[in-house]
C-alpha positions as CSV (number, residue, x, y, z in Angstrom):
1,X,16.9,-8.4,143.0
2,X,16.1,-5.1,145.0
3,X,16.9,-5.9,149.0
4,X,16.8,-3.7,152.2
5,X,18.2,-4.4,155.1
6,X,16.3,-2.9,158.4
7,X,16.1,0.8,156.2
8,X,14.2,3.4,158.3
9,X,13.6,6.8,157.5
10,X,12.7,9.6,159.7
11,X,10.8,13.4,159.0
12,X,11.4,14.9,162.4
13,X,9.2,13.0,165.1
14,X,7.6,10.8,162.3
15,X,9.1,7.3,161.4
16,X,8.6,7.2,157.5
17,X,10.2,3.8,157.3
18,X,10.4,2.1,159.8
19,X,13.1,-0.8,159.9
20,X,12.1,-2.3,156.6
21,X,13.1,-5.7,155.7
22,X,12.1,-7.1,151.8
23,X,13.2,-8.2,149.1
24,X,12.2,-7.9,145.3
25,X,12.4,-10.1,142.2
26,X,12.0,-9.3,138.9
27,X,8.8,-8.8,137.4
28,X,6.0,-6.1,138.5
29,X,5.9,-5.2,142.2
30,X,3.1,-2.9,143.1
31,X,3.5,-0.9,146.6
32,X,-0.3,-0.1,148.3
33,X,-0.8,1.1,151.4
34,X,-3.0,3.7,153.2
35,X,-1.8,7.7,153.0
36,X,1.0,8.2,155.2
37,X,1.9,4.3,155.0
38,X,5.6,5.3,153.9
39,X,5.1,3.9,149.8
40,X,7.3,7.0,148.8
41,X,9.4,7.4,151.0
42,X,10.4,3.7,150.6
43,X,10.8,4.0,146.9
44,X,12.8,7.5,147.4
45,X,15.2,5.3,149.5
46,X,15.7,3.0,147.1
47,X,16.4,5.1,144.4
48,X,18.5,7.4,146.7
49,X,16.4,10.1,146.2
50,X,16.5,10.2,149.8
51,X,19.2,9.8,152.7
52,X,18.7,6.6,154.7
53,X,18.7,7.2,158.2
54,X,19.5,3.8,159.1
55,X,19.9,0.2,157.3
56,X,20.8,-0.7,153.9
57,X,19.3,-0.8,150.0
58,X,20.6,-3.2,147.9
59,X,19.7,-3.0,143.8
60,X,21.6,-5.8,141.5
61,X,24.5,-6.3,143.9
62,X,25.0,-2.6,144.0
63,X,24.5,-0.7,147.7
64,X,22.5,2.4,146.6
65,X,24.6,4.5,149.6
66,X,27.7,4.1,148.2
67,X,27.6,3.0,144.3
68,X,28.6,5.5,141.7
69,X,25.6,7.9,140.1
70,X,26.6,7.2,137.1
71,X,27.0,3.4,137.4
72,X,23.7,3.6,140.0
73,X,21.7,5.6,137.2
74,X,23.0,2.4,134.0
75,X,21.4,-0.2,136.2
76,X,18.4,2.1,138.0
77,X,15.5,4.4,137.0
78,X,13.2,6.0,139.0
79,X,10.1,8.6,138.3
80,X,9.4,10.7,140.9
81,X,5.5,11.3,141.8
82,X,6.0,15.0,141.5
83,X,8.1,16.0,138.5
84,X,8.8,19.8,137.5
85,X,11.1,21.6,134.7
86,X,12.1,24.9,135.5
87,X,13.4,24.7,131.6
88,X,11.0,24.9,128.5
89,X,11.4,21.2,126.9
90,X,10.4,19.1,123.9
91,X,8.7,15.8,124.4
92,X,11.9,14.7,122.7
93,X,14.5,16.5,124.9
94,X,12.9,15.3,127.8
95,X,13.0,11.5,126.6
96,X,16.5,12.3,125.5
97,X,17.5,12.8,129.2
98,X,17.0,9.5,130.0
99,X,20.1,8.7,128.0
100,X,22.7,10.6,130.0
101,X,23.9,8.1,132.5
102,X,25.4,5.9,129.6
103,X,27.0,8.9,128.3
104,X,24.9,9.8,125.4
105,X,23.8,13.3,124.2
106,X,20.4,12.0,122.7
107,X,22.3,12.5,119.0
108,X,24.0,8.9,118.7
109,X,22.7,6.3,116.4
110,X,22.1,4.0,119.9
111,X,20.6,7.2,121.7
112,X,18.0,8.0,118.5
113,X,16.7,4.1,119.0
114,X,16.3,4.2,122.2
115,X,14.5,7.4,122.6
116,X,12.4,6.7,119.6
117,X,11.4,3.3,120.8
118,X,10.4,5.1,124.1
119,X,7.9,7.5,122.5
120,X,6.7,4.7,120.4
121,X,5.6,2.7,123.2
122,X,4.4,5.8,125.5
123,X,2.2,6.4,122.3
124,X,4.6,10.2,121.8
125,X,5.8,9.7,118.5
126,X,3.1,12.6,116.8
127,X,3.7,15.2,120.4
128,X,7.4,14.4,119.7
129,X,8.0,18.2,118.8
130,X,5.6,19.8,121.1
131,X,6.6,21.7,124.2
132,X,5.8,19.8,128.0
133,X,3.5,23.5,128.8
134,X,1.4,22.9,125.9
135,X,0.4,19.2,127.2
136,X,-1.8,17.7,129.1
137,X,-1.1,16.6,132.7
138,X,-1.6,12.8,131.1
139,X,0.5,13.7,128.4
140,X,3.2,15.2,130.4
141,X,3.4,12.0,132.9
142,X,3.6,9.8,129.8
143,X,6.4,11.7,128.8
144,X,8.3,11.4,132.0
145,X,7.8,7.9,132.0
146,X,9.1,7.7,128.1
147,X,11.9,9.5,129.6
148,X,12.9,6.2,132.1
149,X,12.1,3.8,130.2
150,X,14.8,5.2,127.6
151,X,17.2,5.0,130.4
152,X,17.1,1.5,129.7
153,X,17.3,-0.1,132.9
154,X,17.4,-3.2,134.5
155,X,15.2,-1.7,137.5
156,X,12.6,0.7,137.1
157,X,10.6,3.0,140.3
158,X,7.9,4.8,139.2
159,X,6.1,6.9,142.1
160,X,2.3,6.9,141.0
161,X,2.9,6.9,137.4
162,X,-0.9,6.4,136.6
163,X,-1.9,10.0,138.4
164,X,-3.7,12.0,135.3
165,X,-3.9,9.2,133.0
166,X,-7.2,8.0,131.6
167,X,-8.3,4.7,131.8
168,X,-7.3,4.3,128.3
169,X,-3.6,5.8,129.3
170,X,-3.6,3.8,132.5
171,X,-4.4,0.5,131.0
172,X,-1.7,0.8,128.5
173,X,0.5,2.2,130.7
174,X,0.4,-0.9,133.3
175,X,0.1,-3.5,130.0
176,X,3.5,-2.0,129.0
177,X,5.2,-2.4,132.0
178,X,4.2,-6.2,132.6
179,X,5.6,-6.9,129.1
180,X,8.9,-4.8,129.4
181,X,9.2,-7.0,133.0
182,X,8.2,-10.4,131.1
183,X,10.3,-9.8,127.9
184,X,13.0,-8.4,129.1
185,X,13.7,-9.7,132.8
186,X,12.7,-6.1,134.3
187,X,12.3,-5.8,138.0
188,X,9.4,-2.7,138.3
189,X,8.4,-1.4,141.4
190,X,5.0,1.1,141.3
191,X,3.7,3.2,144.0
192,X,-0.2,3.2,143.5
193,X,-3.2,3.5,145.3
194,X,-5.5,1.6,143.2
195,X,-5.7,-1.9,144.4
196,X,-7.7,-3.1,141.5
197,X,-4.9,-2.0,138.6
198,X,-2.4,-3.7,141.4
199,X,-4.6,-6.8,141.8
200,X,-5.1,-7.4,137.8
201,X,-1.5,-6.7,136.5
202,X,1.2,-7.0,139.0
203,X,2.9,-10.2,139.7
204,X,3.4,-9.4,143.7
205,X,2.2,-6.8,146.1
206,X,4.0,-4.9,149.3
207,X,0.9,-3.6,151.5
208,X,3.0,-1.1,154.0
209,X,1.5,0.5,156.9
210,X,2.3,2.6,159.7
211,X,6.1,2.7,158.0
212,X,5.7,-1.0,158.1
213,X,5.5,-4.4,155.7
214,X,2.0,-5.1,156.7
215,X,2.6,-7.9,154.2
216,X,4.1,-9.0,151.3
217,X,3.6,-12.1,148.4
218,X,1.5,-13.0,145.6
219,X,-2.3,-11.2,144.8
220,X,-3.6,-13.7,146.1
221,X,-1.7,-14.0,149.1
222,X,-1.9,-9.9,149.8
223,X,-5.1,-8.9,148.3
224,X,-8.2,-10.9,151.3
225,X,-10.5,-9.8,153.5
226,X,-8.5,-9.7,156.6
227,X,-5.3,-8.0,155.3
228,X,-6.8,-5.1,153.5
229,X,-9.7,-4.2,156.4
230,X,-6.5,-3.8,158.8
231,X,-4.7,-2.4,156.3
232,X,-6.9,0.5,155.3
233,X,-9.7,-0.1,158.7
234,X,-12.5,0.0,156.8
235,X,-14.6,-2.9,155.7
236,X,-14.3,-4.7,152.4
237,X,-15.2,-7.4,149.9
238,X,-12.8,-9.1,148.0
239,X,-14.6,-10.9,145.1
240,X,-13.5,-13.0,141.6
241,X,-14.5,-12.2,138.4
242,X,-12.6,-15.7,136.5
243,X,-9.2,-15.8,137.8
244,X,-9.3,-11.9,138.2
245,X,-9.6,-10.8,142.3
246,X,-11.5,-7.3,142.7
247,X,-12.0,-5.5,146.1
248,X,-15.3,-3.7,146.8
249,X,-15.4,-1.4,149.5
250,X,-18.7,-1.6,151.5
């Protein structure tokens, strides 16, 4: 369970998160919300990317402002939505970081499967050997995400993680995460602006606005007429295709 407790964030004048109250169960959480609507900034909070200015954050009994890094980083991912490498890296030495916060150097026997088992499933096995400057910008995000899911993690925050992918990519990107939640008791939490990909594979949505929960449950409880015209003030359709909800914007 991921809890915070009246956490607020400021910029200067602007109220990024302002006195946020939710809580998270396991399973895939998607975060939508217009620009501005504090999605990041919440996640970077979180994942103490950040400094709280006020309130708490809570992730598996441990409070994010005070827990050790290391013990934080055994029990937490998180993928920022800008990532950049001053250093010239492998696909593998990249996915290899992931295993630092349980003390591994990416050369142990329970390093090697876990790294291996991350390119596997982020479809890197055959770029495994090239360098992150010679990839694509899809390529290079589906190695950052290889990189926390060989963290191995109870709790994973990924910050857009479907910006450059392809449909393809994206698909089997958000596929993926639903079955690491379901099979392994994950609790994911994904920044995204596509409402659609949020509506057809996440198992509960946080609409946030104005620094705000605009509101928070199931798709079918988040994802109507009258919640996502307020939240993004422009009209819409929200239609089924089966059991499937899809949003048309008119």
């Amino acid at each position: 369970m991921i809890q915070t407790q009246n956490l607020s964030k400021r910029h200067g004048p602007t109220i990024a998160v302002d006195d946020v109250n939710v809580a998270i169960a396991a399973g895939l959480t998607a975060i939508i919300g217009p620009n501005g609507a504090g999605k990041s900034s919440l996640l970077t909070l979180i994942g103490r990317l950040a400094r709280m200015d006020a309130g708490a954050a809570v992730v598996g009994g441990l409070d994010v402002a005070t827990a050790k890094t290391r013990t934080l980083a055994q029990r937490l991912a998180v993928l920022r939505q800008e990532n950049h490498l001053a250093i010239r890296l492998t696909v593998a030495d990249l996915v290899g970081f992931g295993r630092f916060p349980h003390g591994g150097s990416g050369r142990t026997a329970e390093d090697v499967e876990h790294i291996e088992r991350a390119l596997e499933l982020l479809t890197l096995t055959e770029l495994r050997d090239r360098h992150l400057d010679e990839l694509s910008g899809g390529q290079r995000q589906r190695a950052f995400v290889a990189m926390a899911v060989a963290q191995d993690t109870d709790y994973l925050l990924l910050d857009e993680p479907l910006n450059n992918l392809d449909p393809r990519h994206a698909v089997a990107l958000m596929k993926l995460l639903t079955e690491l939640a379901e099979q392994r008791g994950l609790t994911i939490v994904v920044v995204m602006h596509d409402i659609n990909t949020a509506a057809q594979f996440a198992d509960s949505i946080i609409a946030m606005k104005d620094g705000r929960i605009h509101c928070h449950g199931t798709v079918d409880d988040v994802v109507t007429v009258p919640n996502l015209s307020t939240l993004y003030e422009t009209p819409v359709r929200v239609e089924r295709i089966g059991e499937r909800r899809v949003v048309l914007w008119d």
